[in-house]
N, C-alpha and C positions, 0 to 999 in steps of 0.2 A: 577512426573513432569520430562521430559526432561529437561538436558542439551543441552548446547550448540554442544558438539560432538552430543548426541543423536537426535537434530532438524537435522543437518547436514545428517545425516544415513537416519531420516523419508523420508525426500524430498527429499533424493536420492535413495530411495527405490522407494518412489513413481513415478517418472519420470523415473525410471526404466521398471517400470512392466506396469504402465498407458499411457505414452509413453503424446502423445496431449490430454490429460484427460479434459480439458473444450474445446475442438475443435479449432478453427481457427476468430470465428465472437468474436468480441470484447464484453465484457461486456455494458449490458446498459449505466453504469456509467462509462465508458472510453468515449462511442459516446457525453451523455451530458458533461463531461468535456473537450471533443473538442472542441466543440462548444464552451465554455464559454471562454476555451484560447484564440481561435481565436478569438473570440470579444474583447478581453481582450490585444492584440497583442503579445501574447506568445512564444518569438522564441524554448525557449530551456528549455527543462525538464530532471527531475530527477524522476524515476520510481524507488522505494527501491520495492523489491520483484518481479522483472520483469517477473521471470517462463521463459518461450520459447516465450516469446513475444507479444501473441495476443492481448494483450492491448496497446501495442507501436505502430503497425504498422499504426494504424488509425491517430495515431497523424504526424508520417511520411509523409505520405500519403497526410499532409494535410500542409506538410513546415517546420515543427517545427520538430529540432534535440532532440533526445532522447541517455539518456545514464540511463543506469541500473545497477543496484544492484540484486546478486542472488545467492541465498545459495549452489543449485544444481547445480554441473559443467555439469552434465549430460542437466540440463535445457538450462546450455545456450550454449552448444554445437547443442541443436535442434533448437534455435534461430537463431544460425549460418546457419545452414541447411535452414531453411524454407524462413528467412528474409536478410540473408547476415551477412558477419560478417565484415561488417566498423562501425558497430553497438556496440558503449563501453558500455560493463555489466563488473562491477567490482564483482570477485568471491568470494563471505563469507555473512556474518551475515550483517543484518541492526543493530543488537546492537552494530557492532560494526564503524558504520559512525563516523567520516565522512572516505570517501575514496580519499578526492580528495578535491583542496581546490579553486573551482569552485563556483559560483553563480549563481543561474538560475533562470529564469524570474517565473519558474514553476514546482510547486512538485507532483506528481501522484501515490497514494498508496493505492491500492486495496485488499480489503479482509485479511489485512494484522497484523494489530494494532492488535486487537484482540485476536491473539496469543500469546501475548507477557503479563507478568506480569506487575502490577503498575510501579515497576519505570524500564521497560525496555521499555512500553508507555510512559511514563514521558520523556525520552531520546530522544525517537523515536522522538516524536512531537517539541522538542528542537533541534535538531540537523537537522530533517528538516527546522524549522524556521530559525536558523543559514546559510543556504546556500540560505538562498534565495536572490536575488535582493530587493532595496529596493520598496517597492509598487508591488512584487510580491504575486503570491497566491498558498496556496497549499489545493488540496484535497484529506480527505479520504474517505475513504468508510467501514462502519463497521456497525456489524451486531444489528440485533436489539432484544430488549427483545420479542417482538412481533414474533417471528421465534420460530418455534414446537419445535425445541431444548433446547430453554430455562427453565432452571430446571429440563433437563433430565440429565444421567449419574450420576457420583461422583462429588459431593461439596468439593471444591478445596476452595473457599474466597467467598464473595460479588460478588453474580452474575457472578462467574466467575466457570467453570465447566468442568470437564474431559470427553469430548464427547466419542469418541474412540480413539481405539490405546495410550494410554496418551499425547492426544493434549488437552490443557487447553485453554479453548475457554472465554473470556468476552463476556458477552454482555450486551450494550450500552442501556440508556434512554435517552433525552434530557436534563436529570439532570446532569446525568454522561459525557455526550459530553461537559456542558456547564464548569464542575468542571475541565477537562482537555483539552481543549482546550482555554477556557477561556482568560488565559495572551497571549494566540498566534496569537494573530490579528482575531478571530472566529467571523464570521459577516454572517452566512446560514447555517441553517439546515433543509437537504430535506429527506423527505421518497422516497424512489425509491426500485423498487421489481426487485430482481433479481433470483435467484434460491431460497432467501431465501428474508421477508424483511430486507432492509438495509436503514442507513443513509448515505446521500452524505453531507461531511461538507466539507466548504471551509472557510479557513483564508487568511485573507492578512497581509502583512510584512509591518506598517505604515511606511512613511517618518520620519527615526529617523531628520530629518534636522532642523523640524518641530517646 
């Protein structure tokens, strides 16, 4: 298993040497959760895992301020480069949220849960519910059992596995999204194919007023 230093080294090796490694076009599941903010009247998000950007700029693009979170300084120096830098990415760990003691109408976190162990998922999903606005929504996106990876490599826990390089990967069923996401306002769960399949889940933050 990685550490926290050692997560830190991966994703800075890797945006090293891969440089724009998923290109520039935004993932599937950035363009449908545009659309759902926007319907949703979403001024302002929070991206935990931001990389160089390509998932932000669509949201941009479309009204809504983004600020990000991102482990690689190297990532968000090429964010600067590509998309500008009035652009806030706070530099370190999502384990270690919050950064900032801001509210957001909206949370956007791709491909990212997943790497992390039970209670550093546990957190994750806590401490985005925590920033949110009240009657805000946040989505993830995580992989699913249904993906050719699953129950390859070394057995690490329950469904959770050492793909390569010791990155310890979960993956998700509708059981498991519903057991952890459950107390977080979780009201959709969508199959959506990206490189791999994945689930798109979105929660909302009820009116505590209520």
């Amino acid at each position: 298993m990685i550490n926290e230093t050692g997560k830190t080294e991966f994703w800075e090796k890797n945006f090293i040497e891969k440089q724009e490694m998923w290109g520039f076009e935004p993932s599937h599941s950035a363009v449908l959760t545009k659309d759902f903010f926007l319907q949703k009247s979403v001024k302002n998000i929070l991206i935990p895992g931001i990389g160089y950007g390509r998932n932000a700029q669509i949201f941009r693009d479309n009204g809504i301020a983004v600020t990000g979170i991102e482990i690689s300084q190297t990532a968000i120096e090429m964010a600067g480069k590509h998309y500008g830098t009035e652009m806030l990415i706070y530099h370190g760990s999502v384990t270690d949220m919050p950064y900032d003691k801001c509210l957001y109408d909206g949370i956007f976190c791709y491909a990212l849960i997943h790497l992390l162990d039970s209670s550093e998922r546990a957190k994750l999903i806590l401490d985005c519910y925590s920033q949110l606005t009240e009657n805000g929504y946040m989505v993830f996106t995580v992989i699913s059992k249904e993906a050719h990876t699953y129950g390859k490599g070394k057995f690490v826990s329950k469904d959770r596995y050492e793909i390569f390089d010791g990155v310890n990967m979960f993956f998700y069923d509708r059981e498991s999204i519903r057991e952890e996401f459950g107390k977080a306002g979780l009201f959709d769960i969508t199959e959506v194919t990206e490189n791999f399949p994945f689930f798109l889940i979105k929660c909302r933050k009820e009116d505590i007023k209520r």
